[in-house]
Structure formats: structure tokens, C-alpha cells
N, C-alpha and C positions, 0 to 999 in steps of 0.2 A: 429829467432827461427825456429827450424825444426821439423818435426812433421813424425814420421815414426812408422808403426803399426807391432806391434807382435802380434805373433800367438803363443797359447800354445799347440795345438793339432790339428789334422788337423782337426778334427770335430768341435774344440773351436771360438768363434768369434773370430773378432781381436780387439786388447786395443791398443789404442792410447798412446803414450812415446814422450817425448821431446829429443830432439839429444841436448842435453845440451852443449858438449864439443867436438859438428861438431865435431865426429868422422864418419869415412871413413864408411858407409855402402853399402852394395846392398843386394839385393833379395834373402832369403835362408840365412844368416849370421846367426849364432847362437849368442844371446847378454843376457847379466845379465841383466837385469833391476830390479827398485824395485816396491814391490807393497805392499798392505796393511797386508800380511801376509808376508813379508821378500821376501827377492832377490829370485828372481824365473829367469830360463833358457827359453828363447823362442826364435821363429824363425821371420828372417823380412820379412815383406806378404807384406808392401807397404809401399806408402810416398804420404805424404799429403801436401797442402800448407799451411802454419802456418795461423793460425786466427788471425785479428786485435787487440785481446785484449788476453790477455794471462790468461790463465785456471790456476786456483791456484790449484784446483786437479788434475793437470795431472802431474802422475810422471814423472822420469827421466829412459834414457839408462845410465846403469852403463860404461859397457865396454864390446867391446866384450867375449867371450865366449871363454876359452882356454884349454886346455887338462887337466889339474886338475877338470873345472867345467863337461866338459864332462863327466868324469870315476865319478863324484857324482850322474849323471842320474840312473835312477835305471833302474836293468837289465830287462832283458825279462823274466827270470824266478820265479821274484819278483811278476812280473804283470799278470803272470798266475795264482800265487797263492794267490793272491788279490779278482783275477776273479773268480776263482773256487770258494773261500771260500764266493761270491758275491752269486755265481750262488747256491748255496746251501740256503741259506736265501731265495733268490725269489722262489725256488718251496716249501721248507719248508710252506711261505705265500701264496701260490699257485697266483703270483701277476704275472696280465695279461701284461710283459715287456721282451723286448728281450735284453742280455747283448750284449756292444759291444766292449768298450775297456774302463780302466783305466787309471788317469795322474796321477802321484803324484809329489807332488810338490817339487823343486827343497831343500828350506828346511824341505819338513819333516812334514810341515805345515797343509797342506791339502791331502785327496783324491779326484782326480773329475772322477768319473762312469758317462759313457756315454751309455746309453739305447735308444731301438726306442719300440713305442706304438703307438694303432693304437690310443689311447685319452688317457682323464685322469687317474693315478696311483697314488692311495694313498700309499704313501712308506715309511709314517711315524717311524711306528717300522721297517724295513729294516735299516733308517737312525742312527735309535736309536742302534740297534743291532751292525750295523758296528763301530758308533763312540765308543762302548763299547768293541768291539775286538781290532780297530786300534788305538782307545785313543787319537784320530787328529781328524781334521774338514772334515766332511763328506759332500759332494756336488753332488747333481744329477743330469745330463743334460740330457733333455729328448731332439733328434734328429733326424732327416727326412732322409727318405727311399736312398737319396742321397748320404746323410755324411756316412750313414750305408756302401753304397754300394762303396766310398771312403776309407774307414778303411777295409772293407772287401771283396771287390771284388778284381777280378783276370783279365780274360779278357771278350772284348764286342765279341758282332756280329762278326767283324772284325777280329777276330785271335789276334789281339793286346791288348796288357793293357789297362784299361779305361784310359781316356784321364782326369778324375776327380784324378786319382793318378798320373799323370803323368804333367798334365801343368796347367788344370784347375782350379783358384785360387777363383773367384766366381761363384755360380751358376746364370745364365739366365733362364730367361722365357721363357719354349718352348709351346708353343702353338702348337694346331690342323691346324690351319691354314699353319704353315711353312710345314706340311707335306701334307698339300692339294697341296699349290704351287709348292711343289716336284712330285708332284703325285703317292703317294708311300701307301696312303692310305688302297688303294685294298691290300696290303701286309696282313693287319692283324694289330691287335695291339702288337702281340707278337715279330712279324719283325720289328716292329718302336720303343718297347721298351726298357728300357736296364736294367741289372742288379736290378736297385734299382724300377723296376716297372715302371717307366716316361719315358715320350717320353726320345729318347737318345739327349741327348746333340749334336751332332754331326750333327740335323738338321740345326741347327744353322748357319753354316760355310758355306753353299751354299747357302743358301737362299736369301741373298741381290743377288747374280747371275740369281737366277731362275725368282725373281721379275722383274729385267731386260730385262733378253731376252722375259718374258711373253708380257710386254711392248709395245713388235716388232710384234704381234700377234692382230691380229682383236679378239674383244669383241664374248662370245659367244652368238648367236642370232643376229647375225651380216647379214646383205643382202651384199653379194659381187660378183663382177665377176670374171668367171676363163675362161679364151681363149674363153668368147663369150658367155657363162653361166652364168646366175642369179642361185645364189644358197643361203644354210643358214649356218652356221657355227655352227657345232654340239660342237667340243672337238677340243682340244690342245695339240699338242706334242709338248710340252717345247724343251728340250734340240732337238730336230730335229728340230724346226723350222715349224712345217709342223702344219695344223690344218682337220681334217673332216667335209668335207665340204657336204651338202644333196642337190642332184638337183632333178627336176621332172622326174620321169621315160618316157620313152618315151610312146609318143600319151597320155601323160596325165594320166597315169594308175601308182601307186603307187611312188614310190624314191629310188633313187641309193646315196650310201653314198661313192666318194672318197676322198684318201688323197691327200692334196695338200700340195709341197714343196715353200713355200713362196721364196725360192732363187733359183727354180729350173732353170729361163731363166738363171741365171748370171753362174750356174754351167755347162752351155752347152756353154759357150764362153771359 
């Protein structure tokens, strides 16, 4: 039994499906599966190892996905006017929630509205309002600064498209930390963050490197010698290798701060 997970929006989790009939899949395939509201279209986000004991609720992959089921997706223009007639209800309720995109479901079945908030939203009558315009099963997914900035953003820092629409299949933990050991800090938080307000995703990708060469680096407050000098080890320049090292000024009167190239004897051979 094989076990490969679709995605119905890029903001959506992914649900777990059984490859029932080891059909041919990879990454990005669009496939029918069913679900508890009828066959619905979604995309393959992963594969998983089958579990020892087999899940009696886990649907099945129908079959891929072929030109007739595509031209049933509904269009772009359909989902504008979903959203509009959405976005007119929330200020109507004056309701503290930002729209972001619409899915509807392959039959017909469902809407799912995706919004971001900074907390709770009672959207009770919003719920009520739409299931009495669209006359289908109304669903609200309330989503983070990330998924938002996934569905709607353009590009980063970079000049290039976010790396969240483009390869990025889950979000990581970035931490304060990966941008200490970058030292990029002193930037600001406005140069370390990206679109959706959080650190950028992108500290990530160097970081097992920076940990590395910091490694190769004496501790700060370090006692070392340099060419005959007892000194202390102020700060670190990662990617140079080098670190600022404070000696005694001379006759004993205050400190001199230089930098020192940890490779510099081998780069004079």
C-alpha cells in the first residue's frame, strides 16, 4: 500500500490517499481522488511510507487527472466574483479578517475561503450569509502571514519571486539565532524580513555553512596568541575567517583592537 498526499490549495493542508491501483505518480501531478463530499481535483505534495496496519478511513487516488477534469476547475473570473461578493459581507460585518483566496470544490460540493487574522473571528453570520447566496457547504480557513504571502506575494529582497511560490513545499522554523550566526542582524529587521513579515525563509539555506566555518573560529573571550601577543577575542568574521582580536596598548595605557586572518601564514605561501 502506498500512501501519497494531496494538496487542494496551496494554503490547504495536505490529506493523505492511498495509491490503490500503484498508479504512476510524481510531485505536481494533478489526480481525482475521493473524499467525503465526492471526487474532488488536487495536486501530489508528497509520499509517505505506508503504515503497518491499514487505515480504514483513508481514501483512495481515483486516477489521474485529464483534460476534461481540468476545463471543470473553475475559472478565474468565477473566483473573483466569489471574493468580491465575500469581501462585501466582511465590511458590511465590519469583521476584523483579511480575504485571501477562494477553492471550490471540484463537484460543486463546497466553498473553502481562506483569510488571515491577527486572532479570533466570529464569522458566524458571514458563514450563514454565503451558504444562503452559494446554497453549498461553506468553510473557513483561517491562515498565517506565510500562506498569505504564498497566495499573494510577488517578489522578495532579491529581485526574484518568493522561493514560498516557487519550490517551497513546507514551512521551517526560522529562528533569531540563524540570523545571529549570519551576522546580518545589524541589518534591521525590515532587511531580514520577507513579505509575509517573518524572518525570510532564505536564512535557512546557509546556515548549516556558517555553523561550520564558525567551528574553525576561537570562542569569544578567548586568550590567544598572535605572532608573540597574548590577546582576547572580541568578534568574528564568519565568512572571512578572520576574528578581532584586543591586545594591551603599549606601556600598558589602554587597547588596540586588530583583525586577525586565521589563514593568513598559509595565504603568504
Amino acid at each position: 500500500m502506498k500512501i501519497v498526499q494531496v494538496q487542494f490549495s496551496p494554503w490547504d493542508k495536505k490529506y493523505n490517499f492511498i495509491n490503490s491501483d500503484d498508479l504512476s505518480l510524481k510531485l505536481n501531478d494533478k489526480v481525482i481522488v475521493d473524499t467525503d463530499l465526492g471526487l474532488e481535483i488536487g495536486e501530489i505534495a508528497g509520499f509517505l511510507k505506508a503504515p503497518e496496519e491499514k487505515d480504514e478511513e483513508m481514501k483512495s487516488v481515483i486516477r489521474l487527472a485529464n483534460s476534461d477534469d481540468l476545463a471543470r476547475v473553475v475559472s478565474e473570473s468565477r473566483k473573483k466574483e466569489a471574493l468580491a461578493y465575500c469581501q462585501e459581507l466582511i465590511e458590511k460585518y465590519n469583521l476584523p479578517m483579511k480575504l485571501v483566496d477562494v477553492h471550490f470544490a471540484l463537484s460543486g460540493s463546497r466553498l473553502n475561503f481562506a483569510f488571515a487574522a491577527e486572532g479570533r473571528v466570529d464569522f458566524r453570520q458571514l458563514v450563514k450569509d454565503l451558504t444562503a447566496h452559494f446554497n453549498t457547504n461553506i468553510r473557513l480557513t483561517q491562515i498565517g502571514a506565510r500562506d498569505e504571502a504564498r497566495v499573494n506575494g510577488d517578489c522578495g529582497h532579491c529581485g526574484r519571486n518568493l522561493c514560498c511560490r516557487k519550490f517551497i513545499k513546507d514551512f521551517s522554523s526560522i529562528t533569531s539565532e540563524m540570523a545571529e550566526s549570519q551576522q546580518v542582524v545589524h541589518r534591521g529587521s525590515d532587511r531580514i524580513s520577507g513579505m509575509c513579515g517573518r524572518l525570510m525563509c532564505c536564512l535557512l539555506y546557509e546556515y548549516e555553512g556558517y555553523q561550520d566555518l564558525a567551528k574553525k573560529l576561537p570562542p569569544i573571550g578567548a586568550k590567544v596568541n598572535v605572532d608573540g601577543q597574548r590577546g582576547e577575542v572580541l568578534s568574528h568574521h564568519v565568512l572571512k575567517q578572520s576574528v578581532d582580536v584586543k591586545f594591551p596598548g603599549e606601556k600598558g595605557e589602554g587597547y588596540v583592537v586588530v583583525e586577525v586572518d586565521l589563514n593568513r601564514h598559509s595565504k603568504k605561501k
